[in-house]
Gaussian input, Z-matrix of N, CA and C with variables (Angstrom, degrees):
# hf/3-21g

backbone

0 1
 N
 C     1     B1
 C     2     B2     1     A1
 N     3     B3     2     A2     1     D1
 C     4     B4     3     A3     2     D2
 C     5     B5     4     A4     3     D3
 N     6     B6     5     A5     4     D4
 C     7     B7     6     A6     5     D5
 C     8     B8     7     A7     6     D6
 N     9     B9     8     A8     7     D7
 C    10    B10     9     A9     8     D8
 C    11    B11    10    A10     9     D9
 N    12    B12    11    A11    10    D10
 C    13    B13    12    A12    11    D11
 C    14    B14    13    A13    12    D12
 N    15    B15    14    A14    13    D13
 C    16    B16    15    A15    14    D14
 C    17    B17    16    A16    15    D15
 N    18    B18    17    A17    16    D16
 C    19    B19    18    A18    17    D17
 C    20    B20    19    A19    18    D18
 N    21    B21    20    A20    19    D19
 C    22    B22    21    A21    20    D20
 C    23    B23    22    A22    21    D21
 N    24    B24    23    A23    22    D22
 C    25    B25    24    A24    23    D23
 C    26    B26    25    A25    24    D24
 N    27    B27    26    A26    25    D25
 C    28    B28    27    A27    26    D26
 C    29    B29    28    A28    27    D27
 N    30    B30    29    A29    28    D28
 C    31    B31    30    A30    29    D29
 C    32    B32    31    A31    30    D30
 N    33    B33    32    A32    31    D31
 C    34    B34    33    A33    32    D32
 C    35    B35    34    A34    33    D33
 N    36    B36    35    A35    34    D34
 C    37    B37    36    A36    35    D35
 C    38    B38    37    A37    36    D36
 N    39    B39    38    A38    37    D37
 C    40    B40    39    A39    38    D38
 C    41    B41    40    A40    39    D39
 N    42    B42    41    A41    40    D40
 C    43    B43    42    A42    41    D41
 C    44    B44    43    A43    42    D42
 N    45    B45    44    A44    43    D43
 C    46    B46    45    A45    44    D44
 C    47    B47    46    A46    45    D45
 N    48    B48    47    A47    46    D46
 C    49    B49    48    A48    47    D47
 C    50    B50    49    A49    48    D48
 N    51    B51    50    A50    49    D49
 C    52    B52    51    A51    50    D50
 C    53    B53    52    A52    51    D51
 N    54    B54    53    A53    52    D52
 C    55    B55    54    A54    53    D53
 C    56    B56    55    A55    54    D54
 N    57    B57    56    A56    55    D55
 C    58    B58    57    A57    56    D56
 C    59    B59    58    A58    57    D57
 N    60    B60    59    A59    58    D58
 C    61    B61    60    A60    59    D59
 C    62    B62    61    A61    60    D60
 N    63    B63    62    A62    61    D61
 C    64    B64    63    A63    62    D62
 C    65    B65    64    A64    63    D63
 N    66    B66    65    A65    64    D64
 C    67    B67    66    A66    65    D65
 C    68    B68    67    A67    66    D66
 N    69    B69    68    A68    67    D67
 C    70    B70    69    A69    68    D68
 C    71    B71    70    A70    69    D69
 N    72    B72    71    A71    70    D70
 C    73    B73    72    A72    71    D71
 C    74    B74    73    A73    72    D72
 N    75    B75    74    A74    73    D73
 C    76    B76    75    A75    74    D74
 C    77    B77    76    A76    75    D75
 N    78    B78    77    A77    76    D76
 C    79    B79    78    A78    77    D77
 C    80    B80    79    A79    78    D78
 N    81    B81    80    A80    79    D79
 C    82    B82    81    A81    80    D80
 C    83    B83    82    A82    81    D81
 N    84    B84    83    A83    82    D82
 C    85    B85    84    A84    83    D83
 C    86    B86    85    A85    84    D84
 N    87    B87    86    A86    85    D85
 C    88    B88    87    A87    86    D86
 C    89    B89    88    A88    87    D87
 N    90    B90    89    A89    88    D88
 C    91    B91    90    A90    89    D89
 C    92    B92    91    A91    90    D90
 N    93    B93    92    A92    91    D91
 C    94    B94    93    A93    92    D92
 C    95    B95    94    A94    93    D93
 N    96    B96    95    A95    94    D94
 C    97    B97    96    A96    95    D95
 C    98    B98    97    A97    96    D96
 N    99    B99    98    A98    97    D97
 C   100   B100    99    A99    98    D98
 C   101   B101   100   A100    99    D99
 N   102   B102   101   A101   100   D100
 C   103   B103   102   A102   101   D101
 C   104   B104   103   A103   102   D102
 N   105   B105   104   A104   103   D103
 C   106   B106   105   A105   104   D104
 C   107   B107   106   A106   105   D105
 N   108   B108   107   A107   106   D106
 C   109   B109   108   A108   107   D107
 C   110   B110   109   A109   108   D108
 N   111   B111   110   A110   109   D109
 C   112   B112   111   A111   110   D110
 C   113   B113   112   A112   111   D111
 N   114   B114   113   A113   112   D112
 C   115   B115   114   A114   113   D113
 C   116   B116   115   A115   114   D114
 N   117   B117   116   A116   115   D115
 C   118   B118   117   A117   116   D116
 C   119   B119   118   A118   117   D117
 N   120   B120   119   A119   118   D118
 C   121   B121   120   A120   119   D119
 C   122   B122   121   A121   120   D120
 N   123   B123   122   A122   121   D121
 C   124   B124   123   A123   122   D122
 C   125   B125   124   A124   123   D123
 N   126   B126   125   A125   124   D124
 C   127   B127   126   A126   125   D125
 C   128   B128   127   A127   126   D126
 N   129   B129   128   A128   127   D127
 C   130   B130   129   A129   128   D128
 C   131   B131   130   A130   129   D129
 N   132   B132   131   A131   130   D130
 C   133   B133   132   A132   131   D131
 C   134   B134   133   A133   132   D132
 N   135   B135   134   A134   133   D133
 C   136   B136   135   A135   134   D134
 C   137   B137   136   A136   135   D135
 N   138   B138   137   A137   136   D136
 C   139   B139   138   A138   137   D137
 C   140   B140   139   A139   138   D138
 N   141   B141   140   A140   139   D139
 C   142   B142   141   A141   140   D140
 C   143   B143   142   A142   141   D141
 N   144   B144   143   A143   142   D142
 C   145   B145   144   A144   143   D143
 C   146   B146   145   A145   144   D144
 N   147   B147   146   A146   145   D145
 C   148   B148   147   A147   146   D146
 C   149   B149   148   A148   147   D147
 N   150   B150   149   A149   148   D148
 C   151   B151   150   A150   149   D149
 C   152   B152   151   A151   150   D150
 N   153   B153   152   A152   151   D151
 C   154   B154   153   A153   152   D152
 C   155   B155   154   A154   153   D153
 N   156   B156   155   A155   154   D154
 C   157   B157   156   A156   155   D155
 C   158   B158   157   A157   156   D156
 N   159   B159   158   A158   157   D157
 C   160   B160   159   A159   158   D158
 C   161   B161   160   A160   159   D159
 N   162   B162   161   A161   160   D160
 C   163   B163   162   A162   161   D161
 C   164   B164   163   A163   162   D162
 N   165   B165   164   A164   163   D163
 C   166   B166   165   A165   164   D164
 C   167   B167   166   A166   165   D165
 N   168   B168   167   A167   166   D166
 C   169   B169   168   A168   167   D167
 C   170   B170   169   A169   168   D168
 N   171   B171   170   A170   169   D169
 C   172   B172   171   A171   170   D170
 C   173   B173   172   A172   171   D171
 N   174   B174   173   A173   172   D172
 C   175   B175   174   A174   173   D173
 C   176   B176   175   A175   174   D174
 N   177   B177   176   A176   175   D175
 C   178   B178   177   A177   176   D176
 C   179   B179   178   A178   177   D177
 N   180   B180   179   A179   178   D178
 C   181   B181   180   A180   179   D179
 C   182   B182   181   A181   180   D180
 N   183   B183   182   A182   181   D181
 C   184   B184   183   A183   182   D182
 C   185   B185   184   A184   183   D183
 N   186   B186   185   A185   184   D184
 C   187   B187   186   A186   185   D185
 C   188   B188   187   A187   186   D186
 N   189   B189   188   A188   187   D187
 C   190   B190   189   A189   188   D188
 C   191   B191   190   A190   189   D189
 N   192   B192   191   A191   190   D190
 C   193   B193   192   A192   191   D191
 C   194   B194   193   A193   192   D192
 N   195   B195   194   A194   193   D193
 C   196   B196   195   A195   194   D194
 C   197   B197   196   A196   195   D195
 N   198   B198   197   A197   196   D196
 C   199   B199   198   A198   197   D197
 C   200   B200   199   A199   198   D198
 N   201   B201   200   A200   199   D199
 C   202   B202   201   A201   200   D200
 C   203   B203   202   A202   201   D201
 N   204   B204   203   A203   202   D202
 C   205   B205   204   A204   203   D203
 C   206   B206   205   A205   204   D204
 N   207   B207   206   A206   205   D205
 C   208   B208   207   A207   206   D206
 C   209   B209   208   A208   207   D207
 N   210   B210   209   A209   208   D208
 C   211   B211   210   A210   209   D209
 C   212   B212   211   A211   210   D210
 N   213   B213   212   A212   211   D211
 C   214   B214   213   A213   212   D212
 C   215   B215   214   A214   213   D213
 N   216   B216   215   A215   214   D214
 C   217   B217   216   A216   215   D215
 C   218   B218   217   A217   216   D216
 N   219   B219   218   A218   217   D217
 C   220   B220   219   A219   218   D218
 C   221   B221   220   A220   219   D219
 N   222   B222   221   A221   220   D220
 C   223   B223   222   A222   221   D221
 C   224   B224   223   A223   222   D222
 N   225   B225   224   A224   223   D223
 C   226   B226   225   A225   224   D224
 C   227   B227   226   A226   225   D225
 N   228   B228   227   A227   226   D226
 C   229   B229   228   A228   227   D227
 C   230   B230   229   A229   228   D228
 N   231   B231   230   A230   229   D229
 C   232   B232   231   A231   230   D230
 C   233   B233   232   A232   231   D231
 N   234   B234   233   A233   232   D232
 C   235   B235   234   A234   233   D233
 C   236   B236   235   A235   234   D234
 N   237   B237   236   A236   235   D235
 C   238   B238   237   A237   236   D236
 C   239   B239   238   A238   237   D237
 N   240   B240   239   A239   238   D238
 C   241   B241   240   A240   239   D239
 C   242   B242   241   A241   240   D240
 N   243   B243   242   A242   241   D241
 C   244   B244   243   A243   242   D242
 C   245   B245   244   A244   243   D243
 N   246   B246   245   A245   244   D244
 C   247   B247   246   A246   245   D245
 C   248   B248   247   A247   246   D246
 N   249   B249   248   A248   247   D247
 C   250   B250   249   A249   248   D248
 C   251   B251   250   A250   249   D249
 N   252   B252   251   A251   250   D250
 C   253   B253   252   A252   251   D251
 C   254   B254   253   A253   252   D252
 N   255   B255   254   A254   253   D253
 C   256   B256   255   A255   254   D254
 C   257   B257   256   A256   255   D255
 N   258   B258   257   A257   256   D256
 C   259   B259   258   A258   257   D257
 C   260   B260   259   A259   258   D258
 N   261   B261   260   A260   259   D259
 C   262   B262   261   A261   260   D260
 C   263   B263   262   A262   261   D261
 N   264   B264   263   A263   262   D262
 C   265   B265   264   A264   263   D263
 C   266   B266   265   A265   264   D264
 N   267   B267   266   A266   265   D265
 C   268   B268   267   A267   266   D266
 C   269   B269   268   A268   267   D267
 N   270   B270   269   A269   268   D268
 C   271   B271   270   A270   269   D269
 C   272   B272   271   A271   270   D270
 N   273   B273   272   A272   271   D271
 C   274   B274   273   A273   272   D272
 C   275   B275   274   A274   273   D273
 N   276   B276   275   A275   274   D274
 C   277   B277   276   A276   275   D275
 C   278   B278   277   A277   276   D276
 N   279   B279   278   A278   277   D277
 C   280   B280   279   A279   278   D278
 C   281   B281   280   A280   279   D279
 N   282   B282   281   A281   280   D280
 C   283   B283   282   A282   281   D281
 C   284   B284   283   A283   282   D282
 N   285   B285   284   A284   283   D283
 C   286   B286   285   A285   284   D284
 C   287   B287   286   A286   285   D285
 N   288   B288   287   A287   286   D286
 C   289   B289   288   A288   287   D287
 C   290   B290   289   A289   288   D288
 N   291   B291   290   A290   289   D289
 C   292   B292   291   A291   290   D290
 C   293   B293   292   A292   291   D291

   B1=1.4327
   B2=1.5292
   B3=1.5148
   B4=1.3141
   B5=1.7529
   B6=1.4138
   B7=1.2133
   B8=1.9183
   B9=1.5163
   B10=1.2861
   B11=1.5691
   B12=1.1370
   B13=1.5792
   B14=1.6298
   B15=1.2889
   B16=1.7489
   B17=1.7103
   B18=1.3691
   B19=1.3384
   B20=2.3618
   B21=1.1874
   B22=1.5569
   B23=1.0844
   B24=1.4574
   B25=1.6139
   B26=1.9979
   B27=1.2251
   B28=1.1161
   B29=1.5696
   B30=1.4643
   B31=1.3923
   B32=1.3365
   B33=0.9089
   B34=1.5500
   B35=2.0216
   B36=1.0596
   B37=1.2303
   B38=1.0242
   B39=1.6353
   B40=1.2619
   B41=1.6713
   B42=1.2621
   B43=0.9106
   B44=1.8589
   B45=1.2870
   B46=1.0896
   B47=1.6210
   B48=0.8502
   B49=1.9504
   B50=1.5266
   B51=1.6984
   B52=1.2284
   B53=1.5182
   B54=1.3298
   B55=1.5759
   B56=1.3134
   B57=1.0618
   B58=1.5862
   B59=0.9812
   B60=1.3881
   B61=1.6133
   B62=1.5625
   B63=1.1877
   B64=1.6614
   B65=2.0253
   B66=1.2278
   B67=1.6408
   B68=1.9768
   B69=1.2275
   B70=1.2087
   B71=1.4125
   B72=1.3277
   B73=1.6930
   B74=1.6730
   B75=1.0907
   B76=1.5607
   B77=1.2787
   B78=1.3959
   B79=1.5668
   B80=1.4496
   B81=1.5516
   B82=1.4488
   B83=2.0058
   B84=1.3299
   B85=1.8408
   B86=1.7028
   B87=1.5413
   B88=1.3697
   B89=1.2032
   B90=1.7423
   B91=1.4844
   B92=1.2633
   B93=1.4336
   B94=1.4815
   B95=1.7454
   B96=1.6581
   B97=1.3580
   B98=1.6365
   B99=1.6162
   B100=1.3465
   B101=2.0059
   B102=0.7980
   B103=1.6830
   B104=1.4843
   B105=1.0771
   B106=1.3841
   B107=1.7762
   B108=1.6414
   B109=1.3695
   B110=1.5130
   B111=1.2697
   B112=1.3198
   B113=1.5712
   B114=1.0995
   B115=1.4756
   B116=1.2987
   B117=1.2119
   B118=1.4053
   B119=1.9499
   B120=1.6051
   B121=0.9862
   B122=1.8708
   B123=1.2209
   B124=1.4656
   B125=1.8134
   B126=1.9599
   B127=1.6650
   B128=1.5827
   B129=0.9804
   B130=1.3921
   B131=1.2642
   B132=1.3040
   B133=1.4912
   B134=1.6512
   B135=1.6102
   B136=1.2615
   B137=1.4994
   B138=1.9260
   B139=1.5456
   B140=1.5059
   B141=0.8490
   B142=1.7579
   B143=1.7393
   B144=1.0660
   B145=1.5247
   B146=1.2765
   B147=1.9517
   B148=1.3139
   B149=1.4259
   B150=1.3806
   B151=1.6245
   B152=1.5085
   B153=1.7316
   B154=1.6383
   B155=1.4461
   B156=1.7916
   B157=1.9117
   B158=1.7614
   B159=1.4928
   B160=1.0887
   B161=1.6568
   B162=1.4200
   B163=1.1767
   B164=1.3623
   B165=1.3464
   B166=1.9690
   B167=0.9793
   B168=1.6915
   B169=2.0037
   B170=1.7694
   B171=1.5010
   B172=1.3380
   B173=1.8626
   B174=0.9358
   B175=1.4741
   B176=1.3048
   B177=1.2210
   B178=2.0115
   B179=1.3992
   B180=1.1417
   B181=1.8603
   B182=1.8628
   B183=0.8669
   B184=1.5859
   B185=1.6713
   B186=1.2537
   B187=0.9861
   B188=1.9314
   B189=1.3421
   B190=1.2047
   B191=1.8178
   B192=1.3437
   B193=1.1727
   B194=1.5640
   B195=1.0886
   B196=1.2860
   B197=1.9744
   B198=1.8719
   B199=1.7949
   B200=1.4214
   B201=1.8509
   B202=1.5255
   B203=1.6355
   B204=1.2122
   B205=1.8261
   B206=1.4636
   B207=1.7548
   B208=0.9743
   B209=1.7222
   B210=1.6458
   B211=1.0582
   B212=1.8104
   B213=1.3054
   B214=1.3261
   B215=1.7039
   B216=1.0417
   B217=1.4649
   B218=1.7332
   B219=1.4133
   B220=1.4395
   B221=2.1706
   B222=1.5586
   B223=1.5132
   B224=1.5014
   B225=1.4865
   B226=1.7955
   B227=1.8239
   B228=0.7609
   B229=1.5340
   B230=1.5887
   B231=1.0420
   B232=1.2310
   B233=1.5634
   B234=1.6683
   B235=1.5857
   B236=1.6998
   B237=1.4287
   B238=1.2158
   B239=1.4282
   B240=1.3327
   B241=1.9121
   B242=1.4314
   B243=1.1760
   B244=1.5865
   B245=1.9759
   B246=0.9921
   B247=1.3013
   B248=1.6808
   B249=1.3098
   B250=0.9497
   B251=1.1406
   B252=1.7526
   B253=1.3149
   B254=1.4967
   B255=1.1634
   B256=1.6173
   B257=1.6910
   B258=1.1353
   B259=1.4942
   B260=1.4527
   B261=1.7996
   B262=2.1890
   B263=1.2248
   B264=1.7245
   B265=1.3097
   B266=1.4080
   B267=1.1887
   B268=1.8414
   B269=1.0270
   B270=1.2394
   B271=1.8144
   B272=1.8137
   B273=1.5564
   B274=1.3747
   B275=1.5247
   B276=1.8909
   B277=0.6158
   B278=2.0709
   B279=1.2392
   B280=1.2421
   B281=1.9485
   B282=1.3244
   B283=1.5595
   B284=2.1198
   B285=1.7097
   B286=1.6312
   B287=1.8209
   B288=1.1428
   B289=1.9602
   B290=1.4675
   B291=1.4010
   B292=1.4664
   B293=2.2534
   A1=107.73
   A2=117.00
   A3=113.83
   A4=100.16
   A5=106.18
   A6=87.57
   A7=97.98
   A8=105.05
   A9=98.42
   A10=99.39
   A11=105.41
   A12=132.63
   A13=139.72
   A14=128.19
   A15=110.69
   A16=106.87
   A17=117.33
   A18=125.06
   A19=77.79
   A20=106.14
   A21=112.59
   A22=124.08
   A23=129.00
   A24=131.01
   A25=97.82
   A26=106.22
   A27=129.13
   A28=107.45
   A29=127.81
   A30=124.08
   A31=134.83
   A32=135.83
   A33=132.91
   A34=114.13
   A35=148.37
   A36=114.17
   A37=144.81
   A38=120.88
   A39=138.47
   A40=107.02
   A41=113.00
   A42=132.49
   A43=123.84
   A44=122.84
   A45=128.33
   A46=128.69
   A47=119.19
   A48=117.84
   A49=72.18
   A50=92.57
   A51=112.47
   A52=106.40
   A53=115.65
   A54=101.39
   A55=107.61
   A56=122.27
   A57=127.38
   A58=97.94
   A59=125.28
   A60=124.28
   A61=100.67
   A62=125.52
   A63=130.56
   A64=81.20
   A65=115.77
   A66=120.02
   A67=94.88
   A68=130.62
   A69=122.19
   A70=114.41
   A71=116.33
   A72=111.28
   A73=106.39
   A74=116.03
   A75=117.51
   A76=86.11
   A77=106.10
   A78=118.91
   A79=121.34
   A80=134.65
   A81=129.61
   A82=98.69
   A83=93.62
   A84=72.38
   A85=98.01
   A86=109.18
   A87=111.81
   A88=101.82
   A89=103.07
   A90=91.18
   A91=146.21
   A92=122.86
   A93=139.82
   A94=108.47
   A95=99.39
   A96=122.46
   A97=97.26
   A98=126.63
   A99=95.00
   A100=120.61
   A101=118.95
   A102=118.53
   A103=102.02
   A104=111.56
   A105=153.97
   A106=104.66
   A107=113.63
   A108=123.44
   A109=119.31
   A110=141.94
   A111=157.64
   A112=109.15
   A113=117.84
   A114=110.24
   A115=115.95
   A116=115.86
   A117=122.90
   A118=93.39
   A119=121.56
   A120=106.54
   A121=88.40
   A122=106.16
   A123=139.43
   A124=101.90
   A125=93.83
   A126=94.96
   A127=102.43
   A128=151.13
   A129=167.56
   A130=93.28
   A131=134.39
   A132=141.20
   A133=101.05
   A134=92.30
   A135=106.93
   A136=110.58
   A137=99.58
   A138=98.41
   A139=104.41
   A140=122.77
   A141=121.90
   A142=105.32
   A143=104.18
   A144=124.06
   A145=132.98
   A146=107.41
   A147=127.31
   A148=104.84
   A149=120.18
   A150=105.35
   A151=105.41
   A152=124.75
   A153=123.66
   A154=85.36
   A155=78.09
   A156=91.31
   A157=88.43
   A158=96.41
   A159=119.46
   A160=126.85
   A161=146.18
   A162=139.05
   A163=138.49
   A164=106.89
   A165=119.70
   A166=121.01
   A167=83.51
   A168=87.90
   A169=83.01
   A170=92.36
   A171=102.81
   A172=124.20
   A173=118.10
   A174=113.33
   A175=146.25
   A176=142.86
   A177=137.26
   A178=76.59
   A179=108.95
   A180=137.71
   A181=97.12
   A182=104.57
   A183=137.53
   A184=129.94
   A185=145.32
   A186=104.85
   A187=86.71
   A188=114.61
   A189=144.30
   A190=109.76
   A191=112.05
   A192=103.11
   A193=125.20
   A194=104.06
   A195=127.50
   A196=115.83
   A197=88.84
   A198=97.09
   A199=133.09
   A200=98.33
   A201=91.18
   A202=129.28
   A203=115.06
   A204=117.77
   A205=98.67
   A206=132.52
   A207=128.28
   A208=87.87
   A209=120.22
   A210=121.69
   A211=91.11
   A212=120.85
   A213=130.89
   A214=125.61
   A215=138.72
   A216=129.06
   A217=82.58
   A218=140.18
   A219=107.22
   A220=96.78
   A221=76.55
   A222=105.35
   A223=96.00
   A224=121.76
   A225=120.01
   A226=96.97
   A227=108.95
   A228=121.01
   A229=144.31
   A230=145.71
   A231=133.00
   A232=102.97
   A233=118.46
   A234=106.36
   A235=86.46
   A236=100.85
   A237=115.31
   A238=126.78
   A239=112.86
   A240=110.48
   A241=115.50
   A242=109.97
   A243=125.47
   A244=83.73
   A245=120.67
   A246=133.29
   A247=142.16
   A248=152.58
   A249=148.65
   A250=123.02
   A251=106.84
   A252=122.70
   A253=123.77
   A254=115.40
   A255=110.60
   A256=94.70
   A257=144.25
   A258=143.55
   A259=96.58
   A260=89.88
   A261=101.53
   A262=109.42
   A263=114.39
   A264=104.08
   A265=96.70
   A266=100.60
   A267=115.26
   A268=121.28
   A269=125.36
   A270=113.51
   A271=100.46
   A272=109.26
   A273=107.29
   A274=111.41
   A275=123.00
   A276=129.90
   A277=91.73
   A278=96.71
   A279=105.34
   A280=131.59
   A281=140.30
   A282=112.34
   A283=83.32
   A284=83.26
   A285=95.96
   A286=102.42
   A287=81.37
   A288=96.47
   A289=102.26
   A290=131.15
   A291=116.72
   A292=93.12
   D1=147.91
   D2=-166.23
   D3=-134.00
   D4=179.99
   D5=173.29
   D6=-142.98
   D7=153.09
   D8=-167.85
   D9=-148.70
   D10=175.28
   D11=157.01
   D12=-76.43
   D13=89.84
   D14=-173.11
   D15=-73.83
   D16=118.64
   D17=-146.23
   D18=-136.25
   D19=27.78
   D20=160.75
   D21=147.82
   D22=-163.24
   D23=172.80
   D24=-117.75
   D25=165.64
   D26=175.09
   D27=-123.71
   D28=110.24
   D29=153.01
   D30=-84.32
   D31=100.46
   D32=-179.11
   D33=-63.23
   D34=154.98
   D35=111.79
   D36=-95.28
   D37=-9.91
   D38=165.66
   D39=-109.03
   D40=134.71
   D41=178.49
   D42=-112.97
   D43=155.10
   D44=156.61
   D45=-59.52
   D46=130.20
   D47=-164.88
   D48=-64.42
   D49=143.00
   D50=160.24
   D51=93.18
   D52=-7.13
   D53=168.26
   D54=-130.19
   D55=44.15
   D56=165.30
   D57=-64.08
   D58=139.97
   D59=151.16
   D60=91.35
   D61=9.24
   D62=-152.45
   D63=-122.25
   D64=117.15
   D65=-172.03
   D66=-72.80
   D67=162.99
   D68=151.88
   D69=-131.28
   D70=141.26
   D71=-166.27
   D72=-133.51
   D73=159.87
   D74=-169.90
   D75=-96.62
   D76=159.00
   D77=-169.79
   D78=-149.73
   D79=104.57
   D80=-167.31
   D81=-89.98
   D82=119.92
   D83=-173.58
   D84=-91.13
   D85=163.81
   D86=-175.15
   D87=-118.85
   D88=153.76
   D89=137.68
   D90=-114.66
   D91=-137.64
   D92=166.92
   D93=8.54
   D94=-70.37
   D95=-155.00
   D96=-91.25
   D97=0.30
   D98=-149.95
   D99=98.71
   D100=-48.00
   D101=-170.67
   D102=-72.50
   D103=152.59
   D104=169.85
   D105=-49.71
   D106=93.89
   D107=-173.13
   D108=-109.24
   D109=95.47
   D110=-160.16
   D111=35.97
   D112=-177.31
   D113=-154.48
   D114=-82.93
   D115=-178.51
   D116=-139.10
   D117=-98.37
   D118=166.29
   D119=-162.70
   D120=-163.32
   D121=135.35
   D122=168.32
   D123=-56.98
   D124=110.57
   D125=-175.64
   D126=-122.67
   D127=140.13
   D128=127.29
   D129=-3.06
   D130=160.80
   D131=136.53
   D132=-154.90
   D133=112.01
   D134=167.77
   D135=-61.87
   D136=173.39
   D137=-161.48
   D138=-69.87
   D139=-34.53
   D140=-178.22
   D141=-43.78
   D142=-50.44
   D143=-172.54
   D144=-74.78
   D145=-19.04
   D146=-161.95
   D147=-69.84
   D148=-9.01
   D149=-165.02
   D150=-73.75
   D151=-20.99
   D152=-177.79
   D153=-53.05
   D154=130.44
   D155=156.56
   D156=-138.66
   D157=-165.54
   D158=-168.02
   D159=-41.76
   D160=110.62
   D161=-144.06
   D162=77.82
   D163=-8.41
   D164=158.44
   D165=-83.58
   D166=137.59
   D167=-170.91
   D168=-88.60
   D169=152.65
   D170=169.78
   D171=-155.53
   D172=166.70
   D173=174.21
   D174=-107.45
   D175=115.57
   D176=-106.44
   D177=-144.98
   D178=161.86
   D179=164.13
   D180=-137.34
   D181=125.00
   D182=157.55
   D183=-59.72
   D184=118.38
   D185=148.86
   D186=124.92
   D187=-162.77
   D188=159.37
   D189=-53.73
   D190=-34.25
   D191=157.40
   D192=-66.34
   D193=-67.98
   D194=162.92
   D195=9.00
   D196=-70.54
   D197=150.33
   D198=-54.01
   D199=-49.50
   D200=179.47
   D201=-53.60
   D202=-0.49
   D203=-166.06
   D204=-112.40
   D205=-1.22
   D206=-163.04
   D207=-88.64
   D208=-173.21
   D209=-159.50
   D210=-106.20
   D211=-27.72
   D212=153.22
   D213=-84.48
   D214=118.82
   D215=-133.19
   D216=-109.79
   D217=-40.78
   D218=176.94
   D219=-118.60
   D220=110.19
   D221=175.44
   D222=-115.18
   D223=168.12
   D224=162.14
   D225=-94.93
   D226=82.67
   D227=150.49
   D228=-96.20
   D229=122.49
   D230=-156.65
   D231=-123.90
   D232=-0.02
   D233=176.69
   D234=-154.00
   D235=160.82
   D236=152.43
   D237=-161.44
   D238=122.81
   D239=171.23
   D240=-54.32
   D241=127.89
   D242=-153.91
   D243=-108.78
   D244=-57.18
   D245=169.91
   D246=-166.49
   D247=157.59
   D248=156.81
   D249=-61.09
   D250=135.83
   D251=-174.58
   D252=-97.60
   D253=101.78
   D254=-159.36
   D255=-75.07
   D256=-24.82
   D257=-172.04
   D258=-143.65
   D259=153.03
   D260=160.05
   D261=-169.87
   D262=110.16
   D263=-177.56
   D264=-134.18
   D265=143.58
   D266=176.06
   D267=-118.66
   D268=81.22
   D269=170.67
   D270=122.91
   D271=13.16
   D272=-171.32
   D273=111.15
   D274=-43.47
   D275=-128.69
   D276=-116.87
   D277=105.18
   D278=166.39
   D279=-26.74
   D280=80.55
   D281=-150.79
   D282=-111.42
   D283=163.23
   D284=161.33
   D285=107.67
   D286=-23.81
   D287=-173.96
   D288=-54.41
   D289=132.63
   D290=179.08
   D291=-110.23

């Protein structure tokens, strides 16, 4: 599980069967501190999840997971927002805050 930034929206008009209705959002993932960690990457957000928009920090799975959280379990997906992170602090130190 990672944690990132929604830094936009993604519109499709054609879609993959099985992700109609499935939101897609651009995503800067962070790390440790908060900062801006290799480039940014196209995440799924199921409907539970769809409300992150632009400027929520939130938390993504990658990968083979990534599918498993979709509402169709083998989609080609490579990220998905699992949920929004209302707080994150490590070490005392508040991160994600811009």
């Amino acid at each position: 599980m990672y944690l990132g930034r929604v830094i936009g929206r993604v519109v499709a008009t054609q879609r993959y069967p099985g992700l109609e209705g499935v939101a897609l959002q651009w995503v800067q993932p962070l790390d440790e501190r908060g900062a801006a960690q290799g480039a940014p990457l196209v995440a799924c957000a199921p409907s539970e999840n769809g409300a992150a928009g632009p400027g929520d920090l939130v938390h993504f799975v990658d990968g083979r997971e990534g599918a498993l959280a979709c509402p169709q379990t083998f989609v080609p997906v490579d990220a998905a927002i699992l949920g929004v992170v209302e707080e994150a602090v490590v070490r005392g130190a508040r991160i994600g805050d811009d």
